[in-house]
C-alpha positions in Angstrom: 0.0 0.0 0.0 1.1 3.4 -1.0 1.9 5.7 1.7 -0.3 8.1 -0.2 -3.1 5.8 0.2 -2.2 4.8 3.7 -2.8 8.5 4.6 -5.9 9.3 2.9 -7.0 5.8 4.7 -6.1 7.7 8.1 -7.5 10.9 7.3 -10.9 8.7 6.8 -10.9 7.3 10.6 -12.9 9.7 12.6 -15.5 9.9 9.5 -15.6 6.1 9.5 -16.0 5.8 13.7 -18.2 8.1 13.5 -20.5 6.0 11.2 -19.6 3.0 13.2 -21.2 4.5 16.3 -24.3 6.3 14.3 -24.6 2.1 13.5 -25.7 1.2 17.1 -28.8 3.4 17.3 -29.5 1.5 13.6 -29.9 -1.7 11.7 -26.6 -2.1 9.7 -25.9 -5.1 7.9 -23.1 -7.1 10.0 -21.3 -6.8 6.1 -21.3 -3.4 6.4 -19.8 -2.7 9.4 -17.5 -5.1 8.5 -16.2 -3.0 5.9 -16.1 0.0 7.6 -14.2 -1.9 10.3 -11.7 -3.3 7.7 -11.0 0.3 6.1 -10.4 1.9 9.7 -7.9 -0.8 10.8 -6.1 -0.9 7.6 -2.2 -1.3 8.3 -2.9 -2.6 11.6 -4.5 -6.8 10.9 -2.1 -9.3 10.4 -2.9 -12.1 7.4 -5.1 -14.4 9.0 -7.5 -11.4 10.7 -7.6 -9.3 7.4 -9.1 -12.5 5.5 -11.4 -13.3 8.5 -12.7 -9.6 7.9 -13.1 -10.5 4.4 -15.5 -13.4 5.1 -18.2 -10.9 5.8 -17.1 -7.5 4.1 -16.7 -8.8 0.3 -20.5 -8.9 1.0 -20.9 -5.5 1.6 -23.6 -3.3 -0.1 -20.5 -1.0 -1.3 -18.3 -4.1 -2.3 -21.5 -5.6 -4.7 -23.2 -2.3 -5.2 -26.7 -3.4 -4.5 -29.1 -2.4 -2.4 -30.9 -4.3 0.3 -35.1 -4.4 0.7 -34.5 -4.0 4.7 -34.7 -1.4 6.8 -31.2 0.0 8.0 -32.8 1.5 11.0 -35.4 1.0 13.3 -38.5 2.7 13.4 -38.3 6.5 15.1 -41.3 8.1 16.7 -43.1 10.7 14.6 -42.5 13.8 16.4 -45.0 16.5 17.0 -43.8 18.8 14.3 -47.5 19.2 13.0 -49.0 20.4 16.1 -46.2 22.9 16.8 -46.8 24.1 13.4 -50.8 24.9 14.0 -50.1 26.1 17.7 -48.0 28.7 16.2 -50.0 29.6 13.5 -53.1 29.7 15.9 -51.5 31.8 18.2 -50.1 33.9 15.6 -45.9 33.4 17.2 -42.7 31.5 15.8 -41.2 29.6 19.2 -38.6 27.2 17.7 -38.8 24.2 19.8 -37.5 20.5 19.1 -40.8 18.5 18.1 -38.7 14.8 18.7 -38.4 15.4 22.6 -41.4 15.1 24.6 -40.5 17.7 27.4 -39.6 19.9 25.2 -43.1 20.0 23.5 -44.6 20.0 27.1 -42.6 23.1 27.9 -43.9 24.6 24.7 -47.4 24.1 25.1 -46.9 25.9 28.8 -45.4 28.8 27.9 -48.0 29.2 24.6 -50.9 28.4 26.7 -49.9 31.2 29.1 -52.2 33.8 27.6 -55.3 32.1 27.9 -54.3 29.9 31.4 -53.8 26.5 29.8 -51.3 24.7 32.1 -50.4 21.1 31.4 -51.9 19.8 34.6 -55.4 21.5 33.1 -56.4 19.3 29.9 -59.7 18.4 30.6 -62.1 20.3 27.8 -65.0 19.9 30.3 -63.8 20.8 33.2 -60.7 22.8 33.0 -61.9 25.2 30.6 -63.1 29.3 31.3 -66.2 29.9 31.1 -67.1 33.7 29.4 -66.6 35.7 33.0 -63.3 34.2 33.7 -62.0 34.8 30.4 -63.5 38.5 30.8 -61.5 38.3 34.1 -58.5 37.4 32.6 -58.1 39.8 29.8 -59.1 37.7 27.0 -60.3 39.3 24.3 -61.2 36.5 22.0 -64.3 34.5 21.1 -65.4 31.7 22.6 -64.4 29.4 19.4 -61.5 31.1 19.7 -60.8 30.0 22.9 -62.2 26.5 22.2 -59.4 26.1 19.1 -56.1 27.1 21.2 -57.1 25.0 24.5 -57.8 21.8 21.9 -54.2 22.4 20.2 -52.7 23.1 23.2 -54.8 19.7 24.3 -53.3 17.9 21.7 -49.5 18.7 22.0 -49.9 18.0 25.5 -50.8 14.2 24.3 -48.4 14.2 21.7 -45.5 14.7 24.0 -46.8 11.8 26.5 -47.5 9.6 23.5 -44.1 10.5 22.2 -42.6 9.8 25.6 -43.9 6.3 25.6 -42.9 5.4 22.1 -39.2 7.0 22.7 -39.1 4.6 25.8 -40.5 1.4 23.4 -37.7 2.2 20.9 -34.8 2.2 23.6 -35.9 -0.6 25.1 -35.9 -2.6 21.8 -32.6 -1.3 21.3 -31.6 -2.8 24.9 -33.1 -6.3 23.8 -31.1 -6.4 20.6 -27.8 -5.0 21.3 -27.5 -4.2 25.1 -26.4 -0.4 26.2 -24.8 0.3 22.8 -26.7 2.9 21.7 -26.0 4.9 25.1 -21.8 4.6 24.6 -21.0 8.4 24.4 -19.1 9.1 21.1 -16.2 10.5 22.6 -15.4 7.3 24.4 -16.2 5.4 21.1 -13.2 6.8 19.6 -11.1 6.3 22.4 -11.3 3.2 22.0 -10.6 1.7 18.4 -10.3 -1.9 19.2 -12.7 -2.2 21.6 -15.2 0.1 19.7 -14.7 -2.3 16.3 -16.0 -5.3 18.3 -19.0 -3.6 19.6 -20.0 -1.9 16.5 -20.0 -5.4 14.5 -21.6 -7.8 17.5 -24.2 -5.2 18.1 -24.8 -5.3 14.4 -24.7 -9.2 14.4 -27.2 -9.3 17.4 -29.5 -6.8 15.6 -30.4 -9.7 12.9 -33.6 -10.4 11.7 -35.9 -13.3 12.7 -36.0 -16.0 10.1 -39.0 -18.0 9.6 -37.5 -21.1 10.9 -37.7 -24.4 13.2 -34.7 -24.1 14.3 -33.6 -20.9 17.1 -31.7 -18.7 16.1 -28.2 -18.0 15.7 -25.2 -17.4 17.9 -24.6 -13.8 17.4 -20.8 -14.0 18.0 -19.5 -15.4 15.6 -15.6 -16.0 14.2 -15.2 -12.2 13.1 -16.7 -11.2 16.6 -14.8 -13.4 17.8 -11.5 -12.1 16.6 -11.9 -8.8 16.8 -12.6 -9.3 20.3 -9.2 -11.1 20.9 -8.0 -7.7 19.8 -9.1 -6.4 23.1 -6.2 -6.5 25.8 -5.2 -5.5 29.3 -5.9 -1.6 28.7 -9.3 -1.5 26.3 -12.4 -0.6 28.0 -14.1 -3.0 29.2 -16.7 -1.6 30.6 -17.7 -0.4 26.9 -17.3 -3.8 25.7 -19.6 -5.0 28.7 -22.4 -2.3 27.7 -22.9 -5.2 24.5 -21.6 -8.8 25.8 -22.3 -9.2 29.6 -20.4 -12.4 29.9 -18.3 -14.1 32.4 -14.9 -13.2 30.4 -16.1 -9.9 29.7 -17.6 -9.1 33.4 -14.1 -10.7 34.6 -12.4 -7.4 33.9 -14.7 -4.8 35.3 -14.3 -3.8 39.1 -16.9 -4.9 41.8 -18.1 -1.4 41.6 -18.4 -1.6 38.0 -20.5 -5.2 38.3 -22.8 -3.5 40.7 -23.8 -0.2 38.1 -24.3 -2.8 35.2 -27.0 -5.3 37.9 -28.3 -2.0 38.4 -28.6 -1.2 34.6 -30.0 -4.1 33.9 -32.5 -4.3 37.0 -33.7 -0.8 35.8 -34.6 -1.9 32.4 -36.5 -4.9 33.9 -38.8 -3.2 35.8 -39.5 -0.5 32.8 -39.9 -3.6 30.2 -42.3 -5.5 32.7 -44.2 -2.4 33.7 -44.7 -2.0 29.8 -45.4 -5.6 29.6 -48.2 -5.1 32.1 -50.4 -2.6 30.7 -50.5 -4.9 27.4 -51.3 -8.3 29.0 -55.0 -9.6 28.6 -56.2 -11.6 31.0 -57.6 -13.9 28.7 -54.9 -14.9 26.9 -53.4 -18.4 26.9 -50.3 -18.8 28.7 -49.7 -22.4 27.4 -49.8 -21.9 23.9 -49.1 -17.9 23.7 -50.6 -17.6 20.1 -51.8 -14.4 18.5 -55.0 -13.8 19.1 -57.5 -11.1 17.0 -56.3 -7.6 18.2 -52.7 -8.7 20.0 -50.6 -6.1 19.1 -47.7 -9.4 18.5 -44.8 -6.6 17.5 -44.9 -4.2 20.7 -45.8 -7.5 22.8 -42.9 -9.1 21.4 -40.0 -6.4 21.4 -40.9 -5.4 25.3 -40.8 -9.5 26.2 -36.9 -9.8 24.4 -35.5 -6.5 26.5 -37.1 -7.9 29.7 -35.3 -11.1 28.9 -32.2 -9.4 27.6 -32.7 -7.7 30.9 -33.0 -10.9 32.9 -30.1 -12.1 31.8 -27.6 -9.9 31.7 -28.9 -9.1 35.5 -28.3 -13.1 36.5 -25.1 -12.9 34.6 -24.5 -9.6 37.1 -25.4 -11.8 40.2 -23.3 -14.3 39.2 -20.5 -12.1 38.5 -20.5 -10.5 42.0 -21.3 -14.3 43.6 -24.7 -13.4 44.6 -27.1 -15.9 42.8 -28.4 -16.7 46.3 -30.8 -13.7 46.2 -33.2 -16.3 44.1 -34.0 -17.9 47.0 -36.3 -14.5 48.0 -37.3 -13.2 44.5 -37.0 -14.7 41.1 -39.0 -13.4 38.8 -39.3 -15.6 36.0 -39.2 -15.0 31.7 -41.5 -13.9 29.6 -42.6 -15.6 26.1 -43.3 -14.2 23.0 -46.4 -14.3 20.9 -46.3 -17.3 17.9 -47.9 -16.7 15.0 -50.5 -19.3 14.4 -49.2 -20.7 11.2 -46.1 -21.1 13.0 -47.1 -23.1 15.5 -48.6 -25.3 13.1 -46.1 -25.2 11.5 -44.3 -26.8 14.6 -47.0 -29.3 15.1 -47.0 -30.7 11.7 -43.2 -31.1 11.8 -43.8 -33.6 15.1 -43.0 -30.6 17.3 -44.5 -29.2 20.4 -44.6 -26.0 22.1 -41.6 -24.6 24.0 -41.4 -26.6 27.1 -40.2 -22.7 28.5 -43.9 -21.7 27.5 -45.1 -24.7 30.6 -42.8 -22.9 32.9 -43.9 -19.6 32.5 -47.2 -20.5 32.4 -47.0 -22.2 35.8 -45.1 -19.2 37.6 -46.8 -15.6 38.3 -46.6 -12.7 36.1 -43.1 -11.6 36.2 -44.4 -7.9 36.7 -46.7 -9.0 39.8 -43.4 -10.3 41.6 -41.2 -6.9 40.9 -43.8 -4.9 42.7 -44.2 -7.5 45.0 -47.9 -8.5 44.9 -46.9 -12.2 44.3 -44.3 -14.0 45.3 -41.9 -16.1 43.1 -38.6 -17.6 44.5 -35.9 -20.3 43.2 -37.6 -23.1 44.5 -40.9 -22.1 42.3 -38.9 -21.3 39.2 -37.3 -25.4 39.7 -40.2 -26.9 40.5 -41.5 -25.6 37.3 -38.6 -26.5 35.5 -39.2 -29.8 36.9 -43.0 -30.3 35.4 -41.8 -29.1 32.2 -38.7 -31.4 32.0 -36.2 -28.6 31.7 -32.8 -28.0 33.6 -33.1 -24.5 35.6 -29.8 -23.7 35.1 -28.8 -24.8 31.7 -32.3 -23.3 30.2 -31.5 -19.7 31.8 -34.1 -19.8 34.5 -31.8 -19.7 37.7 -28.5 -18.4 36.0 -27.3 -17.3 33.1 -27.5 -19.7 30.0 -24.2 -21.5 29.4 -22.5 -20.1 26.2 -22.9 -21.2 22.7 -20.2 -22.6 20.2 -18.6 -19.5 17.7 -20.7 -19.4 15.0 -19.6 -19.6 11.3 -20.2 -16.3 9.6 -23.2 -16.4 7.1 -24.1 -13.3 4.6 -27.3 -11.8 6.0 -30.1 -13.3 4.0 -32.6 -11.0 2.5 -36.4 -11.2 4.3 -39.3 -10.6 4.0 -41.7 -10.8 7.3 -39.3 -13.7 8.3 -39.2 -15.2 5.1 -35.8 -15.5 2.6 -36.0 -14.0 -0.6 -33.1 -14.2 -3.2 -33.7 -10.9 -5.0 -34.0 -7.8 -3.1 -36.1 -6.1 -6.0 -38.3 -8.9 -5.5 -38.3 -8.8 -1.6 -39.0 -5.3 -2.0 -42.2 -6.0 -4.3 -43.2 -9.2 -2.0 -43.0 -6.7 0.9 -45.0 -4.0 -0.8 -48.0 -6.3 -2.0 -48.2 -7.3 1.7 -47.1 -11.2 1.2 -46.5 -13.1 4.2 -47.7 -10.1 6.3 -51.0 -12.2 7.6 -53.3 -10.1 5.7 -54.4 -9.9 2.3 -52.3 -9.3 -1.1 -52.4 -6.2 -2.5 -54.7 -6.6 -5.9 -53.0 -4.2 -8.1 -49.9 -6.3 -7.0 -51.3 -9.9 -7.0 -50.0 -10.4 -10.2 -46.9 -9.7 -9.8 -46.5 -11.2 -6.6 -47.7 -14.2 -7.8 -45.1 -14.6 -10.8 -42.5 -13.6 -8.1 -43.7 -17.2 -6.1 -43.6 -19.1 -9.0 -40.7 -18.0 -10.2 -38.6 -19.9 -7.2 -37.3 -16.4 -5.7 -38.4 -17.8 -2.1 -35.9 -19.9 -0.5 -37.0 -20.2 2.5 -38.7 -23.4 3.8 -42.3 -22.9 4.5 -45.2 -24.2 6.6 -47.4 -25.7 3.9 -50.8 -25.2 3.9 -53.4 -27.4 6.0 -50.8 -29.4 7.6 -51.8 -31.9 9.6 -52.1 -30.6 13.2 
């Protein structure tokens, strides 16, 4: 390599960290940041760790220049923008204010509502409005409609920013269950890091994969590249950055007692938030031994909130275990929480000689997780084996009492291109399947039938699928 080259390469580093740590509040492809991680450690890989890195970034979207069908972020709240716009307009002023933070819009509508005594903690049209003399009273020298149209907006921004606040706490918390604390690593210690910031940008990417549509579970996120550019992690890198992503007993190993007891603490916080989410979407009705969708189950919010409490759940036991203090179970174990199955995949299951998850048994025989964090039920290690037992599962081994014992390194495999779960060859095609609403659970788009339908004939689904009617 020309030295030319080599410094152009280095003048590229902080523009390429800094996309590596814009990647953990996204969806990059695990190719991707593979090639960003080979460009910024250019000069420094010996042989055998530049063609490891090569597995996975000859792949990239740069390297094949193609495009992918998938998302490469997750979805953001819609802000309250709009509203801002027709409070200002309404009450004839231009307050800049940032529409994306719910506090902010709070504090907005206050100081707006000011002239005609709208406060945030009066939002009731029926009750908390003036009536004609207490308007007089106040100055107000606008008509009742008037009036009625500011306290509505002013109404309405007020429940934008608390419906904002909610979905901004859904979205970190499905950031949690993916990829840990990632997306909360301050930039500037990022780049302080290189080495250690290189393994957490490409795990977190690997841990952010997709569902398939499969049988089998799914698959070890650290894998041989992870894997390496871990090993490239010594005495002095930060730990406690890398721990943020992979709370493991080599990784918790290096941090300080102190250190062990912020991250249970982490960890224990974002149970409690996931489970008291949890809790306002559970129906009583629903049927903990089979946990299928039912008509109305909002499957995608349930779903996301049940993998960050279990994210949650284990990286606290991996805590306890770190700091030698898996004895607290015998007081309070609160148990996991499953996810929603599509129907067709449990039948899928079924027809394939399966059964359901024998975890499904053991949650079903425990209490509500959230009912023993706030302490109206009780739920301690002896429960949790005892309904290990009935299902026929170890408590240990399955994650239930401690943290579940680590997986093999997985062979790297280019990230296959879905649709709702479902591998599709072509990404023009996965695009159209996606568009005509195929293998979404509800109807095909007619004006795209047509062309969806050529698309299934034509072999571009390579996925294996349930088929249809199968015996039960």
């Amino acid at each position: 390599m020309s030295i030319f080259r080599k410094e152009r390469d280095k003048s590229r580093h902080p523009e390429i960290l800094a996309e590596l740590h814009a990647s953990l509040d996204r969806r990059y492809r695990p190719e991707d940041v593979a090639d960003l991680v080979l460009a910024l450690l250019a000069g420094k890989l010996t042989r055998r760790e530049r063609v490891v890195l090569e597995r996975a970034a000859k792949h990239s979207a740069r390297r094949q220049e193609w495009f992918s069908s998938m998302s490469a972020d997750y979805a953001r709240p819609v802000g309250g923008a709009r509203q801002v716009a027709a409070a200002n307009r309404l009450f004839e002023q231009d307050l800049a204010v940032d529409a994306d933070d719910p506090a902010a819009l709070l504090e907005f509508a206050s100081r707006t509502g000011e002239p005609i005594g709208w406060a945030p903690e009066r939002t009731d049209f029926l009750a908390d409005r003036l009536n004609r003399e207490a308007r007089e009273a106040a100055g107000m020298d606008i008509s009742k409609r008037q009036y009625n149209r500011r306290f509505r907006v002013l109404r309405r921004i007020a429940g934008k920013a608390g419906v904002l606040g909610v979905e901004h706490d859904k979205r970190r918390l499905l950031l949690i269950g993916v990829a840990g604390f990632a997306a909360d690593i301050p930039l500037e210690r990022f780049r302080a890091d290189v080495a250690a910031a290189c393994f957490v940008a490409y795990y977190t990417a690997r841990r952010k994969l997709r569902r398939e549509f499969s049988l089998s579970g799914r698959e070890n996120p650290f894998d041989e590249i992870a894997r390496m550019l871990l090993d490239r992690c010594g005495t002095g890198a930060d730990w406690w950055m890398i721990a943020q992503v992979r709370a493991t007993p080599d990784v918790l190993a290096r941090l300080t007692d102190e250190e062990r007891g912020r991250l249970l603490g982490q960890w224990s916080a974002v149970m409690r938030a996931s489970a008291d989410l949890l809790r306002t979407r559970w129906k009583d009705g629903t049927d903990r031994e089979a946990m299928i969708v039912a008509r109305g189950d909002d499957s995608t919010t349930w779903n996301n909130l049940a993998v960050a409490y279990n994210a949650a759940r284990a990286g606290w036991l991996a805590c306890l275990q770190s700091l030698d203090a898996l004895d607290l179970l015998d007081v309070a174990c609160p148990g996991k929480v499953m996810r929603l199955m599509a129907a067709d995949l449990a039948a899928w299951h079924r027809g394939a000689g399966g059964d359901v998850d024998p975890n499904t048994a053991v949650w079903a025989r425990l209490p509500l997780p959230w009912r023993v964090l706030d302490g109206s039920e009780t739920c301690a290690r002896a429960d949790v084996e005892a309904a290990c037992r009935t299902a026929g599962l170890d408590p240990v081994t399955s994650g239930w009492t401690a943290p579940a014992p680590r997986r093999g390194v997985a062979v790297f495999r280019p990230t296959p291109e879905l649709v709702h779960g479902v591998s599709v060859a072509d990404p023009v095609w996965a695009a159209l399947l996606r568009r005509a609403g195929v293998f979404s659970g509800g109807p095909v788009k007619p004006e795209l039938a047509a062309e969806a339908a050529h698309g299934l004939a034509s072999g571009v689904v390579v996925s294996d699928l349930p088929v249809k009617d199968a015996p039960a």
